[in-house]
C-alpha positions as CSV (number, residue, x, y, z in Angstrom):
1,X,-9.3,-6.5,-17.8
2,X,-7.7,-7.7,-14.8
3,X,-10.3,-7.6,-11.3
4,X,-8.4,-6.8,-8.6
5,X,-9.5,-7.3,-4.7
6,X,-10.5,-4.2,-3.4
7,X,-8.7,-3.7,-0.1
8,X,-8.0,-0.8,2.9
9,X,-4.1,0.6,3.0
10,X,-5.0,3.5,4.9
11,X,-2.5,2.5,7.7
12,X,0.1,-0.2,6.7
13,X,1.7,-1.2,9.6
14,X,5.3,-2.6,9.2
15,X,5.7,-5.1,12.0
16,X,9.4,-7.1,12.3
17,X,9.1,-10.8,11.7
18,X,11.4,-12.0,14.5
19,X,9.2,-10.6,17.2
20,X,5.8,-12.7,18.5
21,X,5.0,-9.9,20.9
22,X,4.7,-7.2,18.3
23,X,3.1,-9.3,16.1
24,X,0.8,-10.0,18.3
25,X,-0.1,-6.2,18.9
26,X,0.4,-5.6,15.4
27,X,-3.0,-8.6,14.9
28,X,-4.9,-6.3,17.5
29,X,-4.2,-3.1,15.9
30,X,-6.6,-1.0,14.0
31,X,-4.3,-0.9,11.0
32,X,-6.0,-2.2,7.8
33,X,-3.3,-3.9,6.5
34,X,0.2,-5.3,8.5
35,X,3.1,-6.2,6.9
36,X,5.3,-9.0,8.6
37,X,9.1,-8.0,7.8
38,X,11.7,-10.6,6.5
39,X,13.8,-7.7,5.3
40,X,15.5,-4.7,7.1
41,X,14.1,-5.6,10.4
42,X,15.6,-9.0,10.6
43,X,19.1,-9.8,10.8
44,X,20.9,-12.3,7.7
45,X,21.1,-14.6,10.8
46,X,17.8,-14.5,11.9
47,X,15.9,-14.9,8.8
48,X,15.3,-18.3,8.7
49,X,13.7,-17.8,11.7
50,X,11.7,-15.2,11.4
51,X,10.3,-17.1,8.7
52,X,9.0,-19.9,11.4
53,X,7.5,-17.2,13.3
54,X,5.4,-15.6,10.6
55,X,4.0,-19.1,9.6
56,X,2.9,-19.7,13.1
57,X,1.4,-15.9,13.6
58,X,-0.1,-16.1,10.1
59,X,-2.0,-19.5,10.9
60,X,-2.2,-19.2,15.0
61,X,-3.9,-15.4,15.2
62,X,-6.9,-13.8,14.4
63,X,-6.3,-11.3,12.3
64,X,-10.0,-10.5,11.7
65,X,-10.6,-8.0,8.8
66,X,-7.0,-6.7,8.0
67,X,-4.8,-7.8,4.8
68,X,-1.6,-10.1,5.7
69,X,1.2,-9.3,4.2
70,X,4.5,-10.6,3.8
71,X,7.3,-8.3,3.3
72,X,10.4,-10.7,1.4
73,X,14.0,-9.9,0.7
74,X,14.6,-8.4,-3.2
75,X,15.2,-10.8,-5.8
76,X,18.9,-10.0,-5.9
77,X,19.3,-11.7,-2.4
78,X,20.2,-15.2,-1.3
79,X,17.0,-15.3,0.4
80,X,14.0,-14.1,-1.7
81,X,12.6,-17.8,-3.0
82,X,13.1,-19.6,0.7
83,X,11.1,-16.3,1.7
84,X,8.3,-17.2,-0.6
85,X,8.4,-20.8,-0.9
86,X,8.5,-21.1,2.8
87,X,5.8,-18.5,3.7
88,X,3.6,-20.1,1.0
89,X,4.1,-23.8,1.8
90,X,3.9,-23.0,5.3
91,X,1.0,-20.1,5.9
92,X,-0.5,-20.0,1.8
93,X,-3.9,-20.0,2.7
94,X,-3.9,-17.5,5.2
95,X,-1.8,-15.2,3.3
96,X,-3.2,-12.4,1.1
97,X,0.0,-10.7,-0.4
98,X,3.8,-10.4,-1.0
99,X,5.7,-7.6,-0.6
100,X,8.6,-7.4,-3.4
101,X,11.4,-5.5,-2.2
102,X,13.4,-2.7,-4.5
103,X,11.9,-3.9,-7.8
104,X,13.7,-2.7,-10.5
105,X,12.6,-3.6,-13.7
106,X,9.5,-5.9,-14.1
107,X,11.3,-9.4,-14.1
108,X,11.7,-9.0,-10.4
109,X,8.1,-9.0,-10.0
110,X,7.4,-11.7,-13.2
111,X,9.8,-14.4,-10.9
112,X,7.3,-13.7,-8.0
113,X,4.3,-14.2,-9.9
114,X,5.7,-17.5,-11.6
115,X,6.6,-19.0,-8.2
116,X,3.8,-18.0,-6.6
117,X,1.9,-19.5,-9.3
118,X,3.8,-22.8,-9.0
119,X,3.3,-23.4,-5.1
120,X,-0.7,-22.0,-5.6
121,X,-0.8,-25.1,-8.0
122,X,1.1,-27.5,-6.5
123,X,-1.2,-26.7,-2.6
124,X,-4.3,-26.1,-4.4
125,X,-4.4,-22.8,-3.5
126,X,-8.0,-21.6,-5.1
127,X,-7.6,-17.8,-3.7
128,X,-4.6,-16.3,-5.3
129,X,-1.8,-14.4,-3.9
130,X,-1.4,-10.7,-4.5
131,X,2.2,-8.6,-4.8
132,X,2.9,-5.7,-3.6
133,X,6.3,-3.9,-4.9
134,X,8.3,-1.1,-3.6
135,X,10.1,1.6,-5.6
136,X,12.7,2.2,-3.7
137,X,15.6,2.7,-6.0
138,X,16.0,5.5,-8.8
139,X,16.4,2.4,-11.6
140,X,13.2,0.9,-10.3
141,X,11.4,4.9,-10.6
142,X,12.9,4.7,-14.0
143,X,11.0,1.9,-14.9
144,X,8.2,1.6,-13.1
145,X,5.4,2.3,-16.4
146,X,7.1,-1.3,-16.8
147,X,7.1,-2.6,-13.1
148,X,3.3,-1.5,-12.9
149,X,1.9,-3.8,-15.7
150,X,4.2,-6.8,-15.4
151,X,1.7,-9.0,-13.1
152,X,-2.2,-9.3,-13.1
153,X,-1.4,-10.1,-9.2
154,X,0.4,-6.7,-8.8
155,X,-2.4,-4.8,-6.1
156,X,-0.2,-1.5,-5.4
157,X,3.2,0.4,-5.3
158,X,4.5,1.6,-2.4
159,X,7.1,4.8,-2.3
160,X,9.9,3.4,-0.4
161,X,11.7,6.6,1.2
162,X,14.9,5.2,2.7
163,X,16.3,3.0,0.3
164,X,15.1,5.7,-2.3
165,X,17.0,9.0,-1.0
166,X,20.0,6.2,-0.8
167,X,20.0,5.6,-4.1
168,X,19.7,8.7,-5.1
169,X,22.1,10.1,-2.8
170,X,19.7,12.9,-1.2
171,X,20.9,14.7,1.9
172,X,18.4,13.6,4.2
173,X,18.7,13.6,8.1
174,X,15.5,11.4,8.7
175,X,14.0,8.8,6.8
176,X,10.3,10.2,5.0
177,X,11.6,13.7,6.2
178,X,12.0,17.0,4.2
179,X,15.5,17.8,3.0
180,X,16.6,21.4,4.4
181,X,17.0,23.9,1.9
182,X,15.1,22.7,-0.8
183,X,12.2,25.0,-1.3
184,X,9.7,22.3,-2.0
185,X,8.4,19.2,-1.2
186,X,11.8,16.7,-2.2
187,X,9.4,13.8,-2.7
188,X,7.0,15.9,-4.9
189,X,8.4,13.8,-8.5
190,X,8.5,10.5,-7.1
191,X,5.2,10.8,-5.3
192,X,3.7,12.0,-8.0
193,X,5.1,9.4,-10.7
194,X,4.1,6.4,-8.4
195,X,0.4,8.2,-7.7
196,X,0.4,8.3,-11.6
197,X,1.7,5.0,-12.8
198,X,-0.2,3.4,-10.2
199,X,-3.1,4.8,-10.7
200,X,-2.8,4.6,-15.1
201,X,-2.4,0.5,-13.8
202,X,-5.1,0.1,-11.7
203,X,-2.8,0.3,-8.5
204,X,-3.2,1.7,-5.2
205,X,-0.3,4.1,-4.6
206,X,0.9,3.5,-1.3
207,X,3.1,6.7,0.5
208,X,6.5,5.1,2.3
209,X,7.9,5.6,5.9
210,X,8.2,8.6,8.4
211,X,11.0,7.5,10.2
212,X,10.4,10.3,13.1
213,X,7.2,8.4,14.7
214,X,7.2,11.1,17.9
215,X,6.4,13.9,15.3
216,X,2.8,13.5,14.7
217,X,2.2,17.0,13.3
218,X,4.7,16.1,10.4
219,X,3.7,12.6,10.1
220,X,0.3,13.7,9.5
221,X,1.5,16.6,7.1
222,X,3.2,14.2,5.0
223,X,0.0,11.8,4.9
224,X,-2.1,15.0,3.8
225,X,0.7,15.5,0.9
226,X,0.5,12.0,-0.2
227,X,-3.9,12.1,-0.4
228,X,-3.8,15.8,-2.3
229,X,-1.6,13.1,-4.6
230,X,-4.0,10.5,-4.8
231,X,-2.4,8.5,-2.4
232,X,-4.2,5.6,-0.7
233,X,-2.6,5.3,2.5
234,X,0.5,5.8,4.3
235,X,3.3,3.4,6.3
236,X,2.8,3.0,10.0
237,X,6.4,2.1,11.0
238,X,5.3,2.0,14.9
239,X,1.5,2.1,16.2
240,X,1.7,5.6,17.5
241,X,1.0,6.7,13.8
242,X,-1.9,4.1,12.9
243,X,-4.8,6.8,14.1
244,X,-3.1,9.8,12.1
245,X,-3.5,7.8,9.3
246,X,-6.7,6.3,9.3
247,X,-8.2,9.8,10.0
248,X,-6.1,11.5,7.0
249,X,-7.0,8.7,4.5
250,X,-10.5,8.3,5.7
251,X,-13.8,10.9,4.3
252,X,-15.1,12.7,6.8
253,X,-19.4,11.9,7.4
254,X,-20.2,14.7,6.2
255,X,-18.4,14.7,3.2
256,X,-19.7,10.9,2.2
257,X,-23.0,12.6,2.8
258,X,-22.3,15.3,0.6
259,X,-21.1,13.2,-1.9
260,X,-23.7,10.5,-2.4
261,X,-26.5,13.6,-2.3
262,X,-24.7,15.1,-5.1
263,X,-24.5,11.9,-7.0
264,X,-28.4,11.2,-6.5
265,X,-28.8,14.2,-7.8
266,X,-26.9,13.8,-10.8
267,X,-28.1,10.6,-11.5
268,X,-31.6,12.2,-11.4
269,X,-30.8,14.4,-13.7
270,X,-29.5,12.3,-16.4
271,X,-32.8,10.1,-16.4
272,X,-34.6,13.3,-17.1
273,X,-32.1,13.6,-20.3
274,X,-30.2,16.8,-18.5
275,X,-26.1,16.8,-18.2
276,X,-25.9,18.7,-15.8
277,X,-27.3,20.0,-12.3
278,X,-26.9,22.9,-9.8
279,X,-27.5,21.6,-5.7
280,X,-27.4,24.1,-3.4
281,X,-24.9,26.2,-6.1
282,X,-22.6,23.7,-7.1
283,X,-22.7,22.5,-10.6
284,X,-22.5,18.8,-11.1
285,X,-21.3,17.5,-14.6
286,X,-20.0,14.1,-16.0
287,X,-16.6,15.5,-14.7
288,X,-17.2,16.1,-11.4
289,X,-19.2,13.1,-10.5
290,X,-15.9,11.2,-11.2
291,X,-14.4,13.0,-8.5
292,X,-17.5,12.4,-6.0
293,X,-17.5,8.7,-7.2
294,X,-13.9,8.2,-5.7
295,X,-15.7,9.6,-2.2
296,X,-18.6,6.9,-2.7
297,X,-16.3,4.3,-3.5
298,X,-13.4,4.8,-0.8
299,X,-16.7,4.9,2.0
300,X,-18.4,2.1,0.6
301,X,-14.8,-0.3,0.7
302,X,-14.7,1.5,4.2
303,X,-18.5,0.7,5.5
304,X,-19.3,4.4,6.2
């Protein structure tokens, strides 16, 4: 069974690769994890530079305890391998993952994972490089059972929104919005078939964009969404909504506190040969210890 690192995407903060001064912010943010962009954000014309720039910020800044990331163009573009090959050559040992953009089917991902494998060898790279993908296309949803167990350096799936309710041709006014009309949540399915094939794969499920970043009420309403999903975190696409997700994603004290008491108490009983225990009028089984366990775990990875 593959180990994979454990790491905090409460807040992923998308940051564009061609600008030093929001990089810069972005390194002295309280986001857990910052994606530098080679993709949308960055102009054909600009992405050789861009690249240049996230080399220097990956090796020149401290980024203390957060996860760097590289978001590259899709495999289907002109630039994808100079994306990696340059990154890796250039910033490979202070680089923790790639970001594969509108995966489709799992090839995409398995030509990552073989270059990335070829430059780790060929810098004697000892710590290896994680991936990242996006499903962001209906094709890639299709197959993501597939997409999800193509790479034992896959770390998460990330619901990409925008290029999503493109390619499914929703009637959307705002990126990571609600359609109106609909009487439900549009992103129920696909939220719930990345949480599940994710999760089935020993993924984190990441939650996409929310294009409207002065809305903080419905930012944070979507965030809630994507946790009652078993969501890990949610994209920051501007700083403003780093806090809303950190607090969303994060157990309260109290609820860590109620959770490890619980557990204690469980695991008291089952030394005395019981199954199950009643504290303070809640029954605690083998079942529901699973669901206090993820608690335990998420504070632990957290330092609560």
């Amino acid at each position: 069974m593959t180990v994979r690192p454990q790491r905090l995407r409460r807040s992923q903060l998308s940051v564009p690769g061609v600008s030093e001064k929001m990089i810069l912010k972005a390194s002295q943010s309280a986001a857990d994890h910052v994606f530098l962009d080679l993709e949308d954000a960055v102009a054909p014309s600009a992405k050789a530079g861009a690249r240049k720039t996230i080399v220097g910020a990956l090796n020149g800044l401290d980024w203390g305890h957060k996860t760097r990331c590289v978001r590259i163009n899709d495999v289907t573009t002109p630039w994808c391998f100079e994306d990696i090959i340059e990154v890796v050559e250039g910033a490979g040992r202070n680089l923790d993952t790639i970001m594969l953009t509108k995966a489709t089917r799992a090839a995409d991902v398995q030509f990552v994972d073989l270059l990335l494998g070829q430059l780790e060898a060929k810098l004697g790279l000892e710590r290896p490089i994680g991936i990242e993908v996006l499903i962001e296309e209906t094709k890639g949803l299709q197959n993501a059972e597939a997409i999800a167990s193509s790479s034992p350096r896959l770390e998460a799936l990330i619901l990409g929104m925008g290029d999503y309710s493109a390619s499914q041709q929703m009637n959307l006014r705002t990126i990571g919005a609600n359609g109106e009309g609909y009487p439900g949540d549009v992103f129920h399915y696909p939220r719930f078939r990345v949480a599940m094939v994710a999760r089935a794969a020993g993924l984190d499920p990441v939650d996409g964009p929310f294009a409207n970043f002065r809305n903080e009420e419905a930012y944070e309403r979507e965030c809630r969404r994507a946790l009652t999903l078993g969501f890990v975190g949610k994209w920051a696409i501007h700083p403003a909504q780093i806090a809303p997700a950190l607090a969303v994603f994060s157990p309260t004290r109290e609820d860590v506190a109620r959770a490890r008491n619980l557990a204690g108490a469980y695991a008291k009983a089952v030394a005395e040969g019981i199954g199950s225990v009643n504290v303070d009028g809640v029954m605690v089984d083998a079942a529901s210890i699973r669901i206090i366990s993820n608690t335990i775990r998420k504070a632990d990875l957290i330092g609560m």
